[in-house]
ROKOLPA-123977 format. One line per 10 residues: number of its first residue (from 1); their letters; for each residue x, y, z of C-alpha. Coordinates in Angstrom, 1 decimal. Example, Ala and Ser with C-alpha at 12.3 -4.5 7.8 and 13.67 -1.06 7.14 Angstrom:
BEGIN
1	AS	12.3:-4.5:7.8 ~ 13.7:-1.1:7.1
end
This chain:
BEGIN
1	XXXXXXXXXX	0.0:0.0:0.0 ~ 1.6:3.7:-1.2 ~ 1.0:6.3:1.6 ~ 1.6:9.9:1.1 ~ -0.2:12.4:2.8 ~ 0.9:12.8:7.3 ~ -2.6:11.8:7.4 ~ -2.7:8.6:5.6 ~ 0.2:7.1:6.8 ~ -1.5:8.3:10.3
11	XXXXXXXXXX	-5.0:6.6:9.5 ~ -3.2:3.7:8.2 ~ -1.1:2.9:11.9 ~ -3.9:3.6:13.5 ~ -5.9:0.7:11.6 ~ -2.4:-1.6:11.8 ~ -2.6:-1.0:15.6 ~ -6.5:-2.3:15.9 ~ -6.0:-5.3:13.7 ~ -3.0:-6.3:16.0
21	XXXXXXXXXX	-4.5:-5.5:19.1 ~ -7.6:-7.8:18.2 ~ -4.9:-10.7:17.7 ~ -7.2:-12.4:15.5 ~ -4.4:-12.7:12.9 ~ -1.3:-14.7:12.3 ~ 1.7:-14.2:14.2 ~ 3.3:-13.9:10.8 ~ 0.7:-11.5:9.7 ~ 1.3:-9.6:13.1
31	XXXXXXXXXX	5.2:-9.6:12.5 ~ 4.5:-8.2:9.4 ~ 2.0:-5.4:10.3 ~ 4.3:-4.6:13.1 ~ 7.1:-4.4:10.8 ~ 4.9:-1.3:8.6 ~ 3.8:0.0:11.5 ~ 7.5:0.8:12.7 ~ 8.3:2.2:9.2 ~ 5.5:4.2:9.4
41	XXXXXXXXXX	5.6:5.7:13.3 ~ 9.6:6.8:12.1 ~ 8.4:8.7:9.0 ~ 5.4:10.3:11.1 ~ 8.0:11.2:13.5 ~ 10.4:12.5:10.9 ~ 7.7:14.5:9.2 ~ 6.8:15.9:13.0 ~ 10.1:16.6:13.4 ~ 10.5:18.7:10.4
51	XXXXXXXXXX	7.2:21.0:11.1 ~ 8.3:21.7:14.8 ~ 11.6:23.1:13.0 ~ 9.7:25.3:10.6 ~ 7.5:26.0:13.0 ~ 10.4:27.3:15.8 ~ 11.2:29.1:13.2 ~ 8.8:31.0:12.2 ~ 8.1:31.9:16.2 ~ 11.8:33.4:16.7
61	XXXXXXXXXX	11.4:36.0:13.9 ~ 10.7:38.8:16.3 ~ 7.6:41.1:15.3 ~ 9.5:44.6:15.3 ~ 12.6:45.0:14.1 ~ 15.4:45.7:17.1 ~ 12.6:43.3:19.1 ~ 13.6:40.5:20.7 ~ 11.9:37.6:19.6 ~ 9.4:35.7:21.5
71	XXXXXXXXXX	10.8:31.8:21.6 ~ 7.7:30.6:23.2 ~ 4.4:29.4:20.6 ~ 1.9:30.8:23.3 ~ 3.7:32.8:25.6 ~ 0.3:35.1:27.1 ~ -0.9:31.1:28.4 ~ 2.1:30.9:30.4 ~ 1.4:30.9:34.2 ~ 2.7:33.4:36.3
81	X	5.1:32.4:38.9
end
């Protein structure tokens, strides 16, 4: 099966994790799934990875020039010591 989008290769763990978890399959099956499922949890994590870079990115350009630049994604929610 060919996967592309985040949320197909998402959708698609999600469904490898229920068939294993019913254990109404083969171990070799299971192997198997388990083996895609791996493949698939790394590239979800790489593609995570990738947008928390662009997205700490984006948050340290500061919003005036000479400003410095807020490193925090919601920085008004943060409690108050």
């Amino acid at each position: 099966m060919i996967v592309k989008s985040f949320e197909e290769k998402l959708q698609r763990l999600e469904q490898i994790n229920e068939q294993i978890r019913k254990g109404e399959i083969a171990l070799q099956d299971a192997t198997a799934l388990f083996e895609e499922g791996i493949k698939l949890a790394g590239e979800l994590d790489k593609e995570l990875n990738a947008v928390e870079g662009r997205i700490e990115k984006l948050v340290a350009v500061p919003e005036k020039e000479g400003e410095a630049p807020v490193l925090e994604l919601f920085p008004e929610l943060k409690t108050r010591e």
